[in-house]
Structure formats: C-alpha cells, structure tokens
C-alpha positions in Angstrom: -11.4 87.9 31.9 -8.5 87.4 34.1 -8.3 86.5 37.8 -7.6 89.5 39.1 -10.0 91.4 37.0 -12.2 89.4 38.1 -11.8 90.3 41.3 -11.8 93.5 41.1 -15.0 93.9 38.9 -16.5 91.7 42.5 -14.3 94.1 44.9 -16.5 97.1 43.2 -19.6 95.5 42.0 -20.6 93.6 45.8 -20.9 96.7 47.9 -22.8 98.5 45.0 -25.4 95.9 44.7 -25.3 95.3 48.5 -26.4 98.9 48.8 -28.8 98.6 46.6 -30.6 96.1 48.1 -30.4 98.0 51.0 -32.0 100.9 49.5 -34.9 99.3 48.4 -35.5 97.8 51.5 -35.7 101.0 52.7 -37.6 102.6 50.2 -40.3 99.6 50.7 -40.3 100.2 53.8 -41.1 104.0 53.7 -43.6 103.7 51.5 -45.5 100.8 53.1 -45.4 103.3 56.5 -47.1 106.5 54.3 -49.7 103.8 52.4 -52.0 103.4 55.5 -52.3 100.2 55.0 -50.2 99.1 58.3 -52.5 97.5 61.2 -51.8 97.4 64.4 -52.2 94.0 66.9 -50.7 93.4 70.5 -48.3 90.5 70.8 -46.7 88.3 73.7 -43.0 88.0 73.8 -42.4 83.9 73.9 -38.7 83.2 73.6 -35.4 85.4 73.1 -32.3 84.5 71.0 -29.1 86.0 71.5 -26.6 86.7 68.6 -22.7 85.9 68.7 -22.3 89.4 69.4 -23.8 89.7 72.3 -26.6 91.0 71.2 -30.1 90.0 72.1 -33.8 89.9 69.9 -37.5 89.3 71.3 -39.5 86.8 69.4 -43.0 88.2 69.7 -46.4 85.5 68.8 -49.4 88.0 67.4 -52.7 87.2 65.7 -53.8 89.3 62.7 -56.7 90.9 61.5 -57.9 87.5 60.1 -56.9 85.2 63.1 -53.7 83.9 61.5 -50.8 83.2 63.7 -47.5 84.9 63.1 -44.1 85.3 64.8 -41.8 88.0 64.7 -38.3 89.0 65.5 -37.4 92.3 67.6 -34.2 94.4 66.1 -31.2 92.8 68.1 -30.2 95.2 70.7 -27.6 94.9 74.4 -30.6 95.0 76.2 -33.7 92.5 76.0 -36.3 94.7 74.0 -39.2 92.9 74.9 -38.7 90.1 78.3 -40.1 87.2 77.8 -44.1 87.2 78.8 -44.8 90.9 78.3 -47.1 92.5 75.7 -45.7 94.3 72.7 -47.2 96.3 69.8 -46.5 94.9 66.4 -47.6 97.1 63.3 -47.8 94.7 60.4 -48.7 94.9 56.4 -51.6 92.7 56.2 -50.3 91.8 52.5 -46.8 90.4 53.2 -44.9 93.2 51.6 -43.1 94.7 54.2 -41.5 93.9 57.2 -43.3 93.7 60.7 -42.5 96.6 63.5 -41.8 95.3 67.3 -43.1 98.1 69.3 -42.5 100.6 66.0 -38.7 99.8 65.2 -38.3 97.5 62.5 -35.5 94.8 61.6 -33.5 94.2 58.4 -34.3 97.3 56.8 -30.7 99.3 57.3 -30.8 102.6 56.8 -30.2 105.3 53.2 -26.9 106.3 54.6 -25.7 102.4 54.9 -27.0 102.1 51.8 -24.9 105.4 50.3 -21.7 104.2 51.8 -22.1 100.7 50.0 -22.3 102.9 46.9 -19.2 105.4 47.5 -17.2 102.4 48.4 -18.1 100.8 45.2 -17.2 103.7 43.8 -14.0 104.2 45.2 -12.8 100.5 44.6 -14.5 101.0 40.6 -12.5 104.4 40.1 -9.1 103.4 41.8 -9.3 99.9 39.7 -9.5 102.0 36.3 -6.4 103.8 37.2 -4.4 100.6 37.8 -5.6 98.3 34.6 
C-alpha cells in the first residue's frame, strides 16, 4: 500500500471508528440508565479544574453503597457546575460499567448524532477516495 493510500484508508477509517466508539458509549450508557441498577449517593465538591478552553469541571468526593471512596469529574461547562464545598447528587453503577452522573448529566459519553456525523464523514472521505484511485 502506498503513502497516500494509506492515508486515505486513515482519512476514512478514523472518524468511522471514532464514531463508533462513540456510539457504544452511548449505547452503554442508555442501557445502564433503563437496568435499575444505578444508586444514588450525595457528594461534596473538593476542587475544580479548568480546561484550555475556558471551560470549567467540579471534582465531586462520594462514598458508595459499600463505604468505598470515589471521585468524579462534572461535564466541563462556562460556568462552575458544582462550587467548591457544596453537595451534589452523583448516580453511580455500583459495578464499574458505566460512567458516574454529577447531579444527572454525565461526562464522556457524546451523543448518537456526534456519533452519526463521524460515520457520514467517514463516508464521505471513503466514497470521494474511490472516485479518485
């Protein structure tokens, strides 16, 4: 395979798999929220962190059902979602599978329409290539 088909094939293929991953993020995600199997715990707000885009997350300390420690990380936002010191409700999956909600809005997950677009991109970069080689 030749350099630039090579980079083509990663031109096309990265957004597909990207989206993907997205997707089943999401898809984890959606089902962890219908199992029932999400508990619920009240958390402190302990330290922020701000992005290089200005934006700013909450770390929140909880204790779970068992009396293990945890920390989580708010959804980055412009405004501080939790301030430091104040409660917060974190709904968790006691097994590990799926991501931890600061006060129900969860991090990381993206969304099914990020997840699309990574696929029509893919697409179109996969079905303009063919034309050209």
């Amino acid at each position: 395979m030749d350099v630039p088909a090579l980079l083509f094939f990663l031109t096309a293929a990265g957004p597909a798999v990207y989206g993907a991953y997205i997707g089943y993020l999401r898809l984890r995600h959606d089902a962890f929220m219908r199992s029932g199997r999400a508990e619920v715990a009240q958390g402190t707000c302990v330290t922020l962190r701000w992005t290089s885009g200005g934006l700013v997350a909450s770390s929140v300390r909880y204790v779970d059902g068992d009396g293990r420690r945890h920390r989580v990380w708010s959804r980055a936002r412009a405004t501080v979602p939790v301030p430091v010191g104040d409660t917060a409700q974190v709904t968790y999956d006691p097994a590990g599978k799926a991501n931890a909600l600061v006060n129900g809005v969860a991090t990381g997950i993206g969304s099914y329409g990020f997840a699309v677009g990574c696929l029509v991109l893919s697409a179109v970069f996969l079905f303009n290539g063919i034309g050209r080689t």
